[in-house]
Steps between C-alpha positions, in 0.01 A plus 500: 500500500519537882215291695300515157202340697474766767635828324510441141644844375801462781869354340782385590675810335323691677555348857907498406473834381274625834750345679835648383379808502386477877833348593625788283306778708539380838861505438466837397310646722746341784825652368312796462423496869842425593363122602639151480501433111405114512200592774395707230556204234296314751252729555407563100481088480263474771297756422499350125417146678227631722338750182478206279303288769255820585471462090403149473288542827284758362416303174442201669240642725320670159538131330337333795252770469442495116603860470699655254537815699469550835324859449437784246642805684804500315324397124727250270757459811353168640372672831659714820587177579755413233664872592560372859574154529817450473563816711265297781766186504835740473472750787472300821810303325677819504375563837581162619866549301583848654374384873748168460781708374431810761475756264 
């Protein structure tokens, strides 16, 4: 288990396994855009990095608040919450990343 006292369904497999693939994509996607390969590498680890803490965030906040979910629009999905959080930490790190590099 990953931070078993703060998100007890997250694992370690499944932070590796998050990870390598986002390294994976962002690789990807920069070959596919003709980009440098490694700022792509770098890209999909950050991203991976910064998802991960928008993860942990989020079910911190709904521990501290006794929640299990954080709504019920999206039923048996832990809230519109879950759906977004890491997505909340990621982007201005890739729009911090592509302003530093001058993309």
């Amino acid at each position: 288990r990953f931070l078993n006292h703060i998100s007890p369904n997250k694992t370690w497999s499944g932070v590796i396994g998050g990870t390598v693939a986002a390294i994976i994509v962002g690789g990807a996607l920069a070959a596919a855009a003709g980009q440098w390969l490694p700022g792509g590498l770098l890209m999909g680890l950050l991203v991976a990095i910064a998802g991960q803490s928008g993860d942990v965030a989020e079910s911190m906040l709904k521990r501290t608040a006794g929640a299990k979910d954080s709504s019920n629009l999206i039923p048996g999905h832990g809230g519109i919450l879950d759906r977004t959080d890491s997505f909340l930490f990621a982007a201005p790190v890739v729009y911090a990343y592509l302003l530093i590099i001058g993309a």
